[in-house]
Residue frames as a rotation matrix with the C-alpha (Angstrom) as fourth column:
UNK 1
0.949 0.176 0.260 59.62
0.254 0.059 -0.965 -98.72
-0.186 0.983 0.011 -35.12
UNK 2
0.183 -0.982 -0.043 63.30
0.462 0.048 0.885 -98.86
-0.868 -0.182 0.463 -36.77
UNK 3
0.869 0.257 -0.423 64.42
-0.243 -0.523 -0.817 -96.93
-0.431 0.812 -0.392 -39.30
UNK 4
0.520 -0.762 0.384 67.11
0.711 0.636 0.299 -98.44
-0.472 0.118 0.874 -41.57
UNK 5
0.498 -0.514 -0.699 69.80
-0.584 -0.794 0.167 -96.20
-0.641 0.325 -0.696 -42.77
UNK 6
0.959 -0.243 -0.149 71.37
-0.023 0.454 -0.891 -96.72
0.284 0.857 0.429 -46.03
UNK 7
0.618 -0.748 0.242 74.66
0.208 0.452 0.867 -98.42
-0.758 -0.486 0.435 -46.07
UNK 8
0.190 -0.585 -0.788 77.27
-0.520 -0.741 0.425 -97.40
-0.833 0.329 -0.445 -47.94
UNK 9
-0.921 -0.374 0.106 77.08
-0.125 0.543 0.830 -100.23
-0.368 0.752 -0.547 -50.61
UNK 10
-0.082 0.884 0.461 73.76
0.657 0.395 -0.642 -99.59
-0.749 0.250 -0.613 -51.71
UNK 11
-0.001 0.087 0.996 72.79
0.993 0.114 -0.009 -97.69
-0.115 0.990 -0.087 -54.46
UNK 12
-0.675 -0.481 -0.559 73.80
0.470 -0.865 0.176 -94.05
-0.568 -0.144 0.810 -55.11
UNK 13
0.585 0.514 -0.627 72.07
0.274 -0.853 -0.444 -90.97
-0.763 0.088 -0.640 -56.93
UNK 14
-0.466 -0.776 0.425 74.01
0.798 -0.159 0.582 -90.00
-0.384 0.610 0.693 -59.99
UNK 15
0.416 0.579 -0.701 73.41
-0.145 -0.719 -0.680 -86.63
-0.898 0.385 -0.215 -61.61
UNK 16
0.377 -0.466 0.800 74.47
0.891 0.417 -0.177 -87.12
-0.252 0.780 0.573 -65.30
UNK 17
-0.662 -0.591 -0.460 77.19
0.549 -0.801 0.239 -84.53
-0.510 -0.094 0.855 -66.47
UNK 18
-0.092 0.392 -0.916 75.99
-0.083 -0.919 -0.385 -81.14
-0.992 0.040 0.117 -67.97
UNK 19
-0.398 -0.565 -0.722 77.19
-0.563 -0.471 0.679 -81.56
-0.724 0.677 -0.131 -71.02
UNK 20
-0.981 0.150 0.119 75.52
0.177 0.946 0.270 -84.81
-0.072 0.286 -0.955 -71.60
UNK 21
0.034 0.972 -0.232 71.88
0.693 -0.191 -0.696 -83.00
-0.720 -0.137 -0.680 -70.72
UNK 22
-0.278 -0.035 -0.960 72.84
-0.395 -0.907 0.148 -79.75
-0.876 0.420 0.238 -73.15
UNK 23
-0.942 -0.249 -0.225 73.21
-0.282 0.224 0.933 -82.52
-0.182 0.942 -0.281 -75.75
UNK 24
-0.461 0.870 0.177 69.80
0.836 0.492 -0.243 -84.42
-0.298 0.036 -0.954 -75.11
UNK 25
0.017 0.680 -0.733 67.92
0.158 -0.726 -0.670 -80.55
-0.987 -0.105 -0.120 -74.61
UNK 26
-0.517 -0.104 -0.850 69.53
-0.793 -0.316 0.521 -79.90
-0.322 0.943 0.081 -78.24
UNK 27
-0.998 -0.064 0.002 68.96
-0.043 0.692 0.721 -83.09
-0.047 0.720 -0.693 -79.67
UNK 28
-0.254 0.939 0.232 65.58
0.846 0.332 -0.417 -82.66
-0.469 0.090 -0.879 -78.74
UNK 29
0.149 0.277 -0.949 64.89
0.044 -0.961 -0.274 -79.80
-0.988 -0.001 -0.155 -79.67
UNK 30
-0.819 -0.574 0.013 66.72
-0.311 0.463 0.830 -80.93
-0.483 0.676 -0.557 -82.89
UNK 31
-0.661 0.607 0.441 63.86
0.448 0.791 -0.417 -83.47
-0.602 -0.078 -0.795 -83.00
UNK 32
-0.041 0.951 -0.306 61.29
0.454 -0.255 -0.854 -80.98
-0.890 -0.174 -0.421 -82.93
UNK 33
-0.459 -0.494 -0.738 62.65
-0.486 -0.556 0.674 -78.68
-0.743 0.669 0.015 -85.67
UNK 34
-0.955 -0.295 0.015 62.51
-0.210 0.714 0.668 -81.50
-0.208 0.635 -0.744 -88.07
UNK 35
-0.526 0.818 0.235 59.28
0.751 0.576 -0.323 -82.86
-0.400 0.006 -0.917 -87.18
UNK 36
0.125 0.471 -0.873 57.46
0.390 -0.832 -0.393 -79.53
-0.912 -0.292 -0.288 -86.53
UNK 37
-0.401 -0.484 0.778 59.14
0.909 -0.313 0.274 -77.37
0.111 0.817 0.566 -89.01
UNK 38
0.670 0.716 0.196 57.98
0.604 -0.679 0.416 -74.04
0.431 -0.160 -0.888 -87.54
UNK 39
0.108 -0.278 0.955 59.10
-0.090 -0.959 -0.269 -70.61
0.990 -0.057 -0.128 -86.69
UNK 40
0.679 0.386 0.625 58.85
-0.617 -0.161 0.770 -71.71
0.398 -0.908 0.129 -83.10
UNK 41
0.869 -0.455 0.194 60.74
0.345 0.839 0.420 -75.10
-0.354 -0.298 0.887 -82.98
UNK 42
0.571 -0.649 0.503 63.43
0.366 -0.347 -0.864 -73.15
0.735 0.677 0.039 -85.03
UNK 43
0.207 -0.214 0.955 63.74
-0.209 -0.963 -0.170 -70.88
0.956 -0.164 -0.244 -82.34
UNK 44
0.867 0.277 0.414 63.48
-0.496 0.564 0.660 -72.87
-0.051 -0.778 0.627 -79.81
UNK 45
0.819 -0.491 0.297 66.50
0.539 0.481 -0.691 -74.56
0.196 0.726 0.659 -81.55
UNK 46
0.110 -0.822 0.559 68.76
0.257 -0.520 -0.814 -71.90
0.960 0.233 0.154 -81.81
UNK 47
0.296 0.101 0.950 68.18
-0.549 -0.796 0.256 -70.77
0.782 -0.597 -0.180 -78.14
UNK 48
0.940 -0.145 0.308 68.98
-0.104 0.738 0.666 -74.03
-0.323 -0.659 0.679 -76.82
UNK 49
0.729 -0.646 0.227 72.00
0.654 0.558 -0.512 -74.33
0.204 0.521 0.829 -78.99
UNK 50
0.145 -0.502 0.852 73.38
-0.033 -0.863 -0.503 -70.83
0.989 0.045 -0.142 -78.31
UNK 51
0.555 0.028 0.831 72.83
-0.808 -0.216 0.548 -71.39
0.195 -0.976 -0.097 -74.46
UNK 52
0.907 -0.388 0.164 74.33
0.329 0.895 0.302 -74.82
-0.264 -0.220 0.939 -74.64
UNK 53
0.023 -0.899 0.438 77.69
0.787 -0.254 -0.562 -73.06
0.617 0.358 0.701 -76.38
UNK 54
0.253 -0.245 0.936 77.58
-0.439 -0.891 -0.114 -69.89
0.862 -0.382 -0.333 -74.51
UNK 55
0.858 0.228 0.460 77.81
-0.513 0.332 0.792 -72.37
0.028 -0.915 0.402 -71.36
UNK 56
0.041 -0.956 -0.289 80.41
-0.999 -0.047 0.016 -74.76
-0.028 0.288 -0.957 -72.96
UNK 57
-0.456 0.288 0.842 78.37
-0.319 0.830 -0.457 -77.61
-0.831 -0.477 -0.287 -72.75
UNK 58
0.809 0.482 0.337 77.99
0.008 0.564 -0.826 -78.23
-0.588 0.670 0.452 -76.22
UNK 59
-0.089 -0.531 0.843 80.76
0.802 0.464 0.376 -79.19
-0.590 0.710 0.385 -78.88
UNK 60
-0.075 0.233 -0.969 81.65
-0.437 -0.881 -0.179 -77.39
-0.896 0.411 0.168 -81.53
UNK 61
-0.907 -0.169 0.386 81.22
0.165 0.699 0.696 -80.26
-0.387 0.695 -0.606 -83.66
UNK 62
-0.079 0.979 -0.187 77.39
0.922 0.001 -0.388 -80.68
-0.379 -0.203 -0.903 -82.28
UNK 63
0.025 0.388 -0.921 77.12
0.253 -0.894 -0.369 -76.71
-0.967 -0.224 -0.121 -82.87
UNK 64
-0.771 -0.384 -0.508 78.52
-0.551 0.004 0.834 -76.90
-0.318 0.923 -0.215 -86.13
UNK 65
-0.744 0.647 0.167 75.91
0.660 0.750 0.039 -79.71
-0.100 0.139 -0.985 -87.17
UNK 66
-0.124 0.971 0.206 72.96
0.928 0.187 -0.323 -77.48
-0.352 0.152 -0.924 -86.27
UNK 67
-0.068 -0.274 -0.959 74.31
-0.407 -0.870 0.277 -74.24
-0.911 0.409 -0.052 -87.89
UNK 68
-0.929 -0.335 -0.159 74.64
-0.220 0.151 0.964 -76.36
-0.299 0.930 -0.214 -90.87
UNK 69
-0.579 0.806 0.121 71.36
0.809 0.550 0.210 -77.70
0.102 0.219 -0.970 -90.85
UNK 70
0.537 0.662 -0.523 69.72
0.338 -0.737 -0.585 -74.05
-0.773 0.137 -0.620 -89.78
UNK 71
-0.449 -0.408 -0.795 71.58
-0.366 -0.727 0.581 -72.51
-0.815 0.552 0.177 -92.85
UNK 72
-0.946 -0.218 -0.239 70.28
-0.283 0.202 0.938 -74.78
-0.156 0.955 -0.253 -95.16
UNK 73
-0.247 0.945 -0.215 66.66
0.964 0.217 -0.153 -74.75
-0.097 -0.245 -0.965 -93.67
UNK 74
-0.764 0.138 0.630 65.17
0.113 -0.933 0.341 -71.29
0.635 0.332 0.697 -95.05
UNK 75
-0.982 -0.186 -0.014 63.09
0.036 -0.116 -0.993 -69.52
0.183 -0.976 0.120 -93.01
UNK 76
-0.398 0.912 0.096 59.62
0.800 0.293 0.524 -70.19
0.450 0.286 -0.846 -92.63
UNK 77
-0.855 0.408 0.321 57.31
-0.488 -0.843 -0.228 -67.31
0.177 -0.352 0.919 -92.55
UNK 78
0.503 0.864 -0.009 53.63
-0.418 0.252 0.873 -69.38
0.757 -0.435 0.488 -91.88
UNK 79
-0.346 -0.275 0.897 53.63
-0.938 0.095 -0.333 -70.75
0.006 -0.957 -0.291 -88.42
């Protein structure tokens, strides 16, 4: 039995940068917010956004965006 070893012109593994996943985790999270509209997805929100900036893997455009959007979303007290 032969085992075939990959050849250097075949297809690679790619990890996609960091910064590009912080955005997706936010954007989902984003998502949820919206949809949801709960004391949870909020949070959930901010904790993803605050880790994605405390890392440096998020804009401060992007960060700016959902600061604006949690400032102008009061806070929901029913779950």
């Amino acid at each position: 039995m032969k085992a075939s070893t990959p050849s250097s012109s075949g297809s690679k593994a790619t990890t996609t940068p960091r910064h590009l996943q912080a955005t997706a985790v936010v954007g989902g999270a984003l998502i949820g917010f919206l949809v949801m509209k709960t004391r949870e997805a909020r949070s959930q929100l901010e904790r993803v956004t605050d880790a994605a900036c405390l890392q440096g893997d998020l804009s401060d455009q992007d960060a700016a965006l959902v600061h604006q959007l949690l400032a102008a979303t009061p806070r929901l007290t029913q779950i």
